[in-house]
Every structure is written in C-alpha cells, then in structure tokens.
C-alpha positions in Angstrom: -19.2 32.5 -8.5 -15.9 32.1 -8.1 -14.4 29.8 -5.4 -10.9 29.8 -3.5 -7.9 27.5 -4.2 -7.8 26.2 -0.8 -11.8 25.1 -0.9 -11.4 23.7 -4.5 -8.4 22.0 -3.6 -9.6 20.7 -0.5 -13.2 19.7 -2.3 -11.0 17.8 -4.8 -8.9 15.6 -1.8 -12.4 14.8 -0.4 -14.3 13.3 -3.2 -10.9 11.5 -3.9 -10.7 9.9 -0.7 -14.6 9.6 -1.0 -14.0 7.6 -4.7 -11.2 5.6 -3.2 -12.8 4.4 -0.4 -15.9 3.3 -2.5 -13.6 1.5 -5.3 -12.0 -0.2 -1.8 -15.1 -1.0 -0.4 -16.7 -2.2 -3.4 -13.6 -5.0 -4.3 -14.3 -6.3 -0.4 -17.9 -7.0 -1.4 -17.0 -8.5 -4.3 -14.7 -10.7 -2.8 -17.2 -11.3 0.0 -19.9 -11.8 -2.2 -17.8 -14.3 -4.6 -17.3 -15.9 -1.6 -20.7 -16.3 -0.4 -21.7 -17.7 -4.1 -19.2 -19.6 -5.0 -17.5 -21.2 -1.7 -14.1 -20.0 -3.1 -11.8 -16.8 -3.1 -11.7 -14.3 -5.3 -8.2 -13.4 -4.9 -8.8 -9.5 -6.5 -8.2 -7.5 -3.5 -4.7 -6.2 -2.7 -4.5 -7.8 1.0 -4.2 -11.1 -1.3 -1.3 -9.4 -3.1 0.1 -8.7 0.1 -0.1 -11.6 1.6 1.5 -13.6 -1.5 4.6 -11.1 -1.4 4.8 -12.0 2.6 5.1 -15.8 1.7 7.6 -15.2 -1.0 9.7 -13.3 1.7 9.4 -16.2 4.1 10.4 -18.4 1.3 13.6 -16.7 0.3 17.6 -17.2 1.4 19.1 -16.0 4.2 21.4 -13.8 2.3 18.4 -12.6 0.1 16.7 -11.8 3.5 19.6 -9.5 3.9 19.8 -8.1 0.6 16.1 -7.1 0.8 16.5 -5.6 3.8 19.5 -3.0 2.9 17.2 -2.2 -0.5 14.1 -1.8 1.6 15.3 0.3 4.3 17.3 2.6 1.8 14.3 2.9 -0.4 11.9 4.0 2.2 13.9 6.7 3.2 14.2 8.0 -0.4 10.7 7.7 -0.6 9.7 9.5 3.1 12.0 12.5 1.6 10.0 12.9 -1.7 6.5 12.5 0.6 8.3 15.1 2.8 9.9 17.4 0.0 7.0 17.7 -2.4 3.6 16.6 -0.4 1.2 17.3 -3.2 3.0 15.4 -6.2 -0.1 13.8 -8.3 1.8 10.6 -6.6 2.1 11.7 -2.9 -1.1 8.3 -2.6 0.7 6.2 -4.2 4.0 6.9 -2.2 2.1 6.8 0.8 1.2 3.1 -0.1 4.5 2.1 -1.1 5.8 3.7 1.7 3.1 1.1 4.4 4.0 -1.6 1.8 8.1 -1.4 2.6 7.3 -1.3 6.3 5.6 -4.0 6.3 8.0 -6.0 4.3 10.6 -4.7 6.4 9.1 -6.0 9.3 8.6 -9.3 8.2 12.0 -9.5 7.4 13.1 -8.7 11.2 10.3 -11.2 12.0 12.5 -13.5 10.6 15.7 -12.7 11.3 14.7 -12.2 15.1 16.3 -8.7 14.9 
C-alpha cells in the first residue's frame, strides 16, 4: 500500500513533535524527581541554561549591552529569512529555537537599557 507524500510527511512531523515533547517532558520529571530525592537542583533542563545566559547579560558592560544588541537584532533577521526562505530545512526546529532564544535575549537587553 502505498501512501502520499503529504500523509508520510505529515505522519513524520507528528511523531517528531510527539518524541520531542516526551524527551521535554521526561528531563522536567527528572529534574522534579531529583528534586524531590535529593533537596537539590538538577540543573539539566534548558530553562537553567536560559536562565544562566540571562544573568550573564545582566552582568555585562554597558557598551557590551550595546554590542549584543546590534549582533542580536541583525542575527535574528538573518535567521527569520532562512525560517521564511526554506521552511522545511532538517533545521527549520532548531532555527525556531534560536530564533525565541534571541528574542528573549533581546528583550532583556531593552529591560535593561530601559529602551
């Protein structure tokens, strides 16, 4: 039996987002569940990442602040073109990520610089 492009292709992006949200899932109850042993963090799950990168921005210059912010908002619209231009590229998720990653970043940075 032979099945259409569109179903196999749309099949495939479901039990990727269904296998992405498990792995996801899964390292919050491990982190939970370290938790609830242990009485300490983990510190495995990317909001930790995150939220180490956000305190290294609040730690940095002025005039890094600035720097940052030219590099960020130039990258993230080279990156929304290559989402836009080619939206299945293998890499079109992990675009997507970097993509909420800059914006948050970015406002951070106005956070701080009141702008």
């Amino acid at each position: 039996m032979a099945f259409e492009k569109g179903y196999c292709d749309d099949l495939l992006k479901l039990n990727s987002d269904t296998v992405e949200n498990y792995l996801e899932n899964r390292s919050i109850y491990d982190e939970l569940n370290h938790y609830k042993e242990k009485g300490t963090i983990l510190g495995k799950h990317k909001i930790f990442d995150r939220l180490k990168r956000t305190e290294s921005i609040r730690d940095m210059k002025l005039s890094e602040l600035f720097q940052l912010k030219l590099q960020l908002e130039n990258n993230l619209v080279r990156n929304k073109k290559k989402l836009r231009d080619d939206p299945n590229h293998p890499q079109t998720k992990a675009r997507r990520d970097r993509c909420d990653q800059m914006k948050m970043e970015l406002k951070e940075i106005m956070k701080i610089l009141n702008l």
